[in-house]
C-alpha positions as CSV (number, residue, x, y, z in Angstrom):
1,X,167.4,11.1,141.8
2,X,164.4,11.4,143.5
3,X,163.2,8.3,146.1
4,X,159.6,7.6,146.7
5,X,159.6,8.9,149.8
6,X,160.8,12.4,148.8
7,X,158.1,12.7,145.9
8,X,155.3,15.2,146.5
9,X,152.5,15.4,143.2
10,X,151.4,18.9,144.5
11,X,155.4,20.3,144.6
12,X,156.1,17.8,142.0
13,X,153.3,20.1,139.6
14,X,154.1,23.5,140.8
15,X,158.0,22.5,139.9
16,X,156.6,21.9,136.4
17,X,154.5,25.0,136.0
18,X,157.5,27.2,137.7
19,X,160.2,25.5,135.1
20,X,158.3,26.4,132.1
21,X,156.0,29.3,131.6
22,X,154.6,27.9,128.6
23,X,153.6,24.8,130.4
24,X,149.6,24.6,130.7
25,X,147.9,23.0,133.9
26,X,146.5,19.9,132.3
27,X,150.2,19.3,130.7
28,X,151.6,19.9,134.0
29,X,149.2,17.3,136.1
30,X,149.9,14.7,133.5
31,X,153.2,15.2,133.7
32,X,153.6,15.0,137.2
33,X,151.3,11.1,137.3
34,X,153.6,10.2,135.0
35,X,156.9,11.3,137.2
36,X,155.0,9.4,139.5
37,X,154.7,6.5,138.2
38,X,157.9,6.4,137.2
39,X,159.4,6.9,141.2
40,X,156.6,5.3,142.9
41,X,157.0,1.6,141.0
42,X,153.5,-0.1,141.8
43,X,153.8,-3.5,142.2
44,X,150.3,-4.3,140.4
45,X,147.7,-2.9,138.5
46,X,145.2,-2.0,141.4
47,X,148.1,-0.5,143.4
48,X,148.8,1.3,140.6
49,X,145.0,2.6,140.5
50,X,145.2,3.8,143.5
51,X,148.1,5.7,143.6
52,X,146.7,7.8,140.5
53,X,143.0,8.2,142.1
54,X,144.7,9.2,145.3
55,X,147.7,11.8,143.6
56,X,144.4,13.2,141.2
57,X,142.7,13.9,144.6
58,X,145.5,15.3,146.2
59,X,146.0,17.6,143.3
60,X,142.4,18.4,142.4
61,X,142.4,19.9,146.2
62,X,145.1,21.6,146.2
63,X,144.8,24.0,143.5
64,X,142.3,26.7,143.1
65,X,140.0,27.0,140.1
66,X,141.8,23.9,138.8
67,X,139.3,23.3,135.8
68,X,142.1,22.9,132.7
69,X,143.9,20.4,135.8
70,X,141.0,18.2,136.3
71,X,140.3,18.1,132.2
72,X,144.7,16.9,132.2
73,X,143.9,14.2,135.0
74,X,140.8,12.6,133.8
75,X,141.7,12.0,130.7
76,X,145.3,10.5,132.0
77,X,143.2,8.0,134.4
78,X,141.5,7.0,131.6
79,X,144.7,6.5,129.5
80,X,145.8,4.6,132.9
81,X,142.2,2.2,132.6
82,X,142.5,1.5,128.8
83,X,146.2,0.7,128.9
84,X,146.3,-1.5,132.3
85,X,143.5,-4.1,130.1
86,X,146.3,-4.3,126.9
87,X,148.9,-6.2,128.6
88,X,148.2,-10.1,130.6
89,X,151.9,-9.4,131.9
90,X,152.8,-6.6,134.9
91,X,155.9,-5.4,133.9
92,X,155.3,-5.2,129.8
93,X,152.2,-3.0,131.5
94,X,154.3,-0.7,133.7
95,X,157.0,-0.5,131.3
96,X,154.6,0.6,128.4
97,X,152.5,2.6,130.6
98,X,155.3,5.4,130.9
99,X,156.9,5.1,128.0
100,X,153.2,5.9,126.7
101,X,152.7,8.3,129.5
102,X,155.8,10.4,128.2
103,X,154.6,10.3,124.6
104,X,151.2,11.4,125.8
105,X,153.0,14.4,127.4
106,X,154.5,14.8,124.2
107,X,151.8,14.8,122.0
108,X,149.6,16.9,124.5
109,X,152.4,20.0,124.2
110,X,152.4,20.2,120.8
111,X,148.3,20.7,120.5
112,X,148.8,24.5,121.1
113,X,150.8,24.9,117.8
114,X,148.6,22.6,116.3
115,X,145.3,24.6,117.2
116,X,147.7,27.5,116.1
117,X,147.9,25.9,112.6
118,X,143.9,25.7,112.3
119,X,143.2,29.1,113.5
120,X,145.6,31.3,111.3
121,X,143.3,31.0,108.3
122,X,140.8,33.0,110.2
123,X,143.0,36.2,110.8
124,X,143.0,38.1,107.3
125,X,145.0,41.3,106.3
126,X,143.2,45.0,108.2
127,X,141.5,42.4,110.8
128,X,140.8,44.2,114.0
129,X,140.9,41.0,116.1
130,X,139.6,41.5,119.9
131,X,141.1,39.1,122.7
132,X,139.9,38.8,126.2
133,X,142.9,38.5,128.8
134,X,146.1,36.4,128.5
135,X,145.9,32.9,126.7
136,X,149.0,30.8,125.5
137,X,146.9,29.3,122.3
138,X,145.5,32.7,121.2
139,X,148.9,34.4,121.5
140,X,150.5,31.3,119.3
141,X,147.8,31.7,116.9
142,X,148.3,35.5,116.8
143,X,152.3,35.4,116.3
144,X,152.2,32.8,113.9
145,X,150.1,34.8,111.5
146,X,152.4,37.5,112.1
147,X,155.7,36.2,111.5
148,X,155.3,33.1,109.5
149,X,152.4,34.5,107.3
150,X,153.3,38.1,107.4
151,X,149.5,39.0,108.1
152,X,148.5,42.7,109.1
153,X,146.2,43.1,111.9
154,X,146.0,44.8,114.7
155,X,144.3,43.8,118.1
156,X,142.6,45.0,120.9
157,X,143.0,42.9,124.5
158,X,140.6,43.5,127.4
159,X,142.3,44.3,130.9
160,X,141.1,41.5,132.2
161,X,140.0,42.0,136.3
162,X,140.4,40.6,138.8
163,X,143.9,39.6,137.5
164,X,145.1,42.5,134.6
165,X,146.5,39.5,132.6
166,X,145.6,41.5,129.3
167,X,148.5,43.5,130.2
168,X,150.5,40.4,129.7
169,X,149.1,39.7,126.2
170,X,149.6,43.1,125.2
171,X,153.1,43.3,126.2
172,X,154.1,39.9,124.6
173,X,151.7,41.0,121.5
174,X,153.9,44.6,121.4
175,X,157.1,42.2,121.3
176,X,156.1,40.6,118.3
177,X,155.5,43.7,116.9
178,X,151.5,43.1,116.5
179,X,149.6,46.8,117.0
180,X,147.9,46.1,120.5
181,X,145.4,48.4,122.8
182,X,144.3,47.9,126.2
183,X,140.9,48.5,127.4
184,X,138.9,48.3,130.8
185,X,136.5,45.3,130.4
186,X,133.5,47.8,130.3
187,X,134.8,49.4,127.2
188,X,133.9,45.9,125.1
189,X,130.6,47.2,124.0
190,X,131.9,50.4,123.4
191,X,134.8,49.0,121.0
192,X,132.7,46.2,119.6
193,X,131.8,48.0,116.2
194,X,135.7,48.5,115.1
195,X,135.9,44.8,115.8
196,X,136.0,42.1,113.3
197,X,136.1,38.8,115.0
198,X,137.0,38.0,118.7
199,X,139.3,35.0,120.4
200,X,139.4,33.9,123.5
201,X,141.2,30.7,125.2
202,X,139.5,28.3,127.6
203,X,140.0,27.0,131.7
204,X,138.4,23.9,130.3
205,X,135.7,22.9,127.5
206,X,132.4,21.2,128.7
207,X,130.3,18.6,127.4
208,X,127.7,20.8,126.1
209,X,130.4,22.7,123.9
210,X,130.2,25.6,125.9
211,X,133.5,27.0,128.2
212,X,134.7,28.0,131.2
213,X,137.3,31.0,131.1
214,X,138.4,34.3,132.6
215,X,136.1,36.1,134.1
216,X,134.2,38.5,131.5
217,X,134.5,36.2,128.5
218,X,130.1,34.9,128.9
219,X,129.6,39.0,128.7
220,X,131.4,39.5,126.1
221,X,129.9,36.5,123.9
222,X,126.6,38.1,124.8
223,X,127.7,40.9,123.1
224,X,129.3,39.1,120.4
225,X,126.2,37.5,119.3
226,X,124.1,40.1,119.4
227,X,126.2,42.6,117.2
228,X,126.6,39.8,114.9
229,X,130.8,39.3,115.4
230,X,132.4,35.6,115.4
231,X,133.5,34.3,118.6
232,X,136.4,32.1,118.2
233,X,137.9,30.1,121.1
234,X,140.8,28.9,120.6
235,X,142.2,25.7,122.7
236,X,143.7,22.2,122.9
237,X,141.9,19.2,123.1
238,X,143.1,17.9,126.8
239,X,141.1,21.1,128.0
240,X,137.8,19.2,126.9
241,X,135.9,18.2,130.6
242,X,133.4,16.1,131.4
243,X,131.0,19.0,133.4
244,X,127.9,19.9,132.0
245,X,127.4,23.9,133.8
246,X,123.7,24.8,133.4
247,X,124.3,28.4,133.9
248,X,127.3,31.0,134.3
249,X,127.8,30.2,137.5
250,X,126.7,26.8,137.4
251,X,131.0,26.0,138.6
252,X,132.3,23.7,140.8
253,X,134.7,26.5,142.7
254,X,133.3,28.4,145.6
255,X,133.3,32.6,145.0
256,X,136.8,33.9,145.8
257,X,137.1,36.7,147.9
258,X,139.3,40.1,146.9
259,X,140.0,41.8,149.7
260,X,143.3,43.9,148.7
261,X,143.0,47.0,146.9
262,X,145.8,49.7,145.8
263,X,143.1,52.2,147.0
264,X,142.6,50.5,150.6
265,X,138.9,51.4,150.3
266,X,136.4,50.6,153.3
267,X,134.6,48.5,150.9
268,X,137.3,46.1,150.1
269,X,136.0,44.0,152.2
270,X,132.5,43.7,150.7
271,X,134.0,43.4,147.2
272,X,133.6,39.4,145.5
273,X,134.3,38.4,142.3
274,X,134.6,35.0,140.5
275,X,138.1,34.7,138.6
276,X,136.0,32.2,135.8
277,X,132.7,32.0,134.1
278,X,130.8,29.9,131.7
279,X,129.9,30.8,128.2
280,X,127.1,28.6,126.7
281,X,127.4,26.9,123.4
282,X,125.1,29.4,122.1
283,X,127.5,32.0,122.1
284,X,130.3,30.3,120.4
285,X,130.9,30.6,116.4
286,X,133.5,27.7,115.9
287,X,136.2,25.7,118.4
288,X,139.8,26.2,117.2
289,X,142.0,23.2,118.4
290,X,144.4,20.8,117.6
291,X,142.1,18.2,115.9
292,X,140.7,20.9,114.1
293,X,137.8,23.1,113.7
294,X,134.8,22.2,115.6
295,X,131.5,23.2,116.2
296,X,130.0,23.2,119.7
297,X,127.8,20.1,119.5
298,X,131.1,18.7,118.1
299,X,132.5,18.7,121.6
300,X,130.1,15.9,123.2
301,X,131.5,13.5,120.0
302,X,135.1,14.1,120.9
303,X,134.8,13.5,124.6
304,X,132.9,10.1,123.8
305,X,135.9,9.4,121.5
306,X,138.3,9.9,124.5
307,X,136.4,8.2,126.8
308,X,134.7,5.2,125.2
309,X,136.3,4.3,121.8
């Protein structure tokens, strides 16, 4: 069992994400306030305030490019606000709070299959389907169609720099039996023509209905729009943040530095990329997620739901 001195929020989340690889960052970061709730035991509402403000800080912090993680705690400190005004009596509140915090957790890992659901209506029989990088709701989407609705298709994954995660999707793709290619990111113009809609997942979905993803996904929704193929993203509603990015790089993460190369080139040093961009709403054909199929300007509407309603 663990005491209140022994809790951590940043070990407490990496524990999470390290148990299960299907586990998303915003899932994660929930789950962990609510562990903490549970072993910290505030004595009163504005203690119990605190101790979320201060464990959000600690985490937003500590973790890199945490977009999809500050979506997850925002929208569990407002679930912490709205619940701490329903009860007059502390311990009906703190008793509630988790049991409610559990069920959020709950609900909040099932949206993948649920966005899953929406999207498989778009795949159809000979689809060449073109995916940027590694994304849990696209691959759900993509295996469903496969095995529960014995769809045909076949897709084509970018590599993905910086991190080569579309060698992950491709593999996992290949175990499912799904016909899968791998090509360098600069190829996407090159492939676009055999392509008949594209998919990508999302770091976090702004205000504005736009997203922020890997790296690579704002060029290829360039591309998409001018050769006339739908760009799908495909995500879960806890991912929707309250950042409104003017531009691509118009993020709230400083330039990451890659300094290690297999080649061990001079210029190594000199060499910085960004591991996430921003795609503007204007690029985007529909939102796939788990309350459905949205437009962009839909976005703004569903963030004033969580928030204000």
């Amino acid at each position: 069992m663990m005491t209140e001195t022994d809790f951590d929020i940043k070990d407490t989340y990496l524990k999470f994400l390290e148990d299960d690889d299907e586990m998303t960052m915003p899932v994660a970061a929930i789950e962990s306030l609510v562990t903490m709730l549970r072993v910290k035991q505030p004595s009163t509402s504005s203690e119990l305030i605190n101790l979320v403000r201060s464990s959000i800080e600690i985490l937003k912090l500590s973790i890199s490019n945490a977009i999809s993680l500050s979506a997850g705690c925002d929208l569990f400190m407002r679930f912490v606000l709205r619940n701490t005004k329903l009860y007059a009596d502390w311990e009906s509140c703190k008793k509630n709070l988790v049991e409610n915090g559990e069920l959020f957790v709950q609900r909040a890992k099932e949206s993948r299959d649920k966005s899953a659901q929406f999207g498989v209506p778009f795949i159809k029989d000979d689809d060449t389907v073109l995916v940027h990088s590694y994304s849990r709701a696209v691959f759900q989407l993509l295996m469903r169609a496969k095995k529960d609705h014995l769809l045909r298709f076949r897709v084509i994954v970018t590599e993905a720099r910086p991190t080569g995660k579309g060698y992950l999707m491709a593999k996992l793709l290949q175990d499912c039996d799904i016909p899968v290619e791998v090509i360098v990111d600069n190829a996407v113009g090159y492939m676009l023509h055999k392509v008949d809609k594209i998919l990508v997942g999302a770091e976090g979905v702004v205000e504005s209905g736009g997203i922020i993803n890997h790296i690579g996904s704002y060029q290829i929704g360039c591309l998409a729009k001018a050769n006339n193929k739908p760009f799908y993203v495909v995500t879960e509603s806890h991912k929707f943040v309250r950042l409104f990015p003017l531009t691509p790089n118009d993020l709230p993460r400083e330039i990451i530095s890659v300094i290690d190369s297999p080649q061990g080139n001079v210029n190594d040093s000199l060499l910085k990329t960004q591991l996430i961009d921003y795609t503007p709403h204007e690029f985007i054909t529909a939102l796939i997620t788990d309350l459905g199929v949205l437009t962009p300007s839909a976005v703004s509407e569903e963030l004033i739901k969580m928030w204000y309603d």
